[in-house]
C-alpha positions as CSV (number, residue, x, y, z in Angstrom):
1,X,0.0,0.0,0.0
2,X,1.2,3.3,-0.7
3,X,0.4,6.2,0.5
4,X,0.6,10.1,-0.1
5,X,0.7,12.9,2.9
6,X,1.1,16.2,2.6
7,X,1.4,19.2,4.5
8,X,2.2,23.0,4.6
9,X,-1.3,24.4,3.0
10,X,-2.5,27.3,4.7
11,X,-3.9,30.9,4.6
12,X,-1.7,33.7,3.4
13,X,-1.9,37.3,2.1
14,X,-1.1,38.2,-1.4
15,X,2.2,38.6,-2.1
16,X,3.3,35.9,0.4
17,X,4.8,32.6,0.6
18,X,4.2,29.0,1.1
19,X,5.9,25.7,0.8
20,X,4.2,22.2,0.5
21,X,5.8,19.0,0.8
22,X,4.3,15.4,0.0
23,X,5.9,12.1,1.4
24,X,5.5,8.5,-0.1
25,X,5.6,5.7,1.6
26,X,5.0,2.3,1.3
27,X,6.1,-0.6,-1.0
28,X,8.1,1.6,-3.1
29,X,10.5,0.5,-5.6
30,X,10.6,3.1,-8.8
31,X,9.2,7.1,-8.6
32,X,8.6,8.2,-12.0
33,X,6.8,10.9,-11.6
34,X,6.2,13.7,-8.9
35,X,3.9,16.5,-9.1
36,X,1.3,19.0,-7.6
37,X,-2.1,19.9,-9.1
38,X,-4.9,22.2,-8.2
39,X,-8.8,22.4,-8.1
40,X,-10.3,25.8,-7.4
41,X,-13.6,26.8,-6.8
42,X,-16.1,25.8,-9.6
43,X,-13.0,24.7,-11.6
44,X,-11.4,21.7,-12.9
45,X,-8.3,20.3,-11.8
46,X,-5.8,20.9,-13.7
47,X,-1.6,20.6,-13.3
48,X,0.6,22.9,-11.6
49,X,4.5,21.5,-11.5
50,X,6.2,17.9,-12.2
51,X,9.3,17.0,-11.8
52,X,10.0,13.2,-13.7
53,X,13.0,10.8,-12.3
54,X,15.6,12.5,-14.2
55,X,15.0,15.8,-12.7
56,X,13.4,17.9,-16.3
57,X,10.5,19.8,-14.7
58,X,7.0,21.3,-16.1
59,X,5.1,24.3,-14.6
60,X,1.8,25.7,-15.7
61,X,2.5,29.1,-17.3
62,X,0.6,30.5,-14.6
63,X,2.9,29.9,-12.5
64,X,6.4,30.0,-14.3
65,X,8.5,32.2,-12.6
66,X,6.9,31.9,-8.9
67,X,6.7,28.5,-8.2
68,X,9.2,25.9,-8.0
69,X,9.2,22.1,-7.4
70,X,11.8,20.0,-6.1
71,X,12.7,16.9,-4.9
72,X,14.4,14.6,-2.0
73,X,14.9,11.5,-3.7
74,X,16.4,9.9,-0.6
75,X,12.9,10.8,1.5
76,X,10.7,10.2,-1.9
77,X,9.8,14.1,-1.2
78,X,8.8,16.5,-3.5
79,X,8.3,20.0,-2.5
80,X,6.7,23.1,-3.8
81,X,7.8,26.9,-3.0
82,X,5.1,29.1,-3.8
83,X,5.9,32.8,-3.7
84,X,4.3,36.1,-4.6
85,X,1.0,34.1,-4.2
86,X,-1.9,35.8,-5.7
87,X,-5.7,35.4,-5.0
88,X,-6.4,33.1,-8.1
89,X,-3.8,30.9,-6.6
90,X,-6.3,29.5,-3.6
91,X,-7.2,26.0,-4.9
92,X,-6.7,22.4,-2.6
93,X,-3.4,21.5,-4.0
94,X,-3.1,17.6,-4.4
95,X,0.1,15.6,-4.9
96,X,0.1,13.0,-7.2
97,X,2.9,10.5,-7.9
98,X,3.6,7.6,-10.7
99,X,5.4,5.0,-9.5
100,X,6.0,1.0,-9.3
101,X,5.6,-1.2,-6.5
102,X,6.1,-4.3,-8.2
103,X,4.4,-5.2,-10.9
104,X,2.6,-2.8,-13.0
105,X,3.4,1.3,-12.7
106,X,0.4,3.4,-11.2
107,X,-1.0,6.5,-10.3
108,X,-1.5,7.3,-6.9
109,X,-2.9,11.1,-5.2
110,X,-2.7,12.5,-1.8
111,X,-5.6,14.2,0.1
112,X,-5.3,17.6,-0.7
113,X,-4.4,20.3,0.8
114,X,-6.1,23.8,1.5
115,X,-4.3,26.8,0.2
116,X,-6.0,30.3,0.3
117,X,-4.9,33.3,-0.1
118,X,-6.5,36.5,0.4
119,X,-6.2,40.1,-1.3
């Protein structure tokens, strides 16, 4: 079983900062993927930042140049700074990984987490 957690979500004022940072665990034998996506109000979900094995990122454009994704590969950790947050930025942020236990390569999401931030 593997699992997701994350933490760091949390209210902010425009202009500020926050970091989030997802854990895997489990019966983990090959990350190929790591990344964070969003869902705001009323919207669909849609994909903020990866970061694949060999390190080669992707952002949304709306947030090149702000954000930034990273990764432990020792703690199967991603992270993801978020500066000069703006209003349309407040979403639950979910992590999602693709990665092999065993058999078979799959793709597995964290709980989401609640990130607002006010004008």
């Amino acid at each position: 079983q593997v699992q997701l957690v994350e933490a760091g979500g949390g209210l902010v004022q425009a202009g500020g900062s926050l970091r989030l940072s997802c854990a895997a665990s489990g019966r983990i034998l090959h990350i190929y993927s790591m990344g964070w996506y969003r869902q705001g109000p009323g919207k669909q979900r849609e994909l903020v930042a990866a970061i694949i094995s060999g390190g080669a990122t992707n952002y949304a454009n709306s947030v090149k140049g702000r954000f930034a994704i990273s990764r432990d590969y020792a703690k199967n950790t991603v992270y993801l700074q978020m500066n000069s947050l703006k209003p349309e930025d407040t979403a639950v942020y979910y992590c999602n990984a693709e990665l092999s236990g065993g058999a078979g390569r799959y793709n597995y999401w964290g709980q989401g987490t609640q990130v607002t931030v006010s004008s």
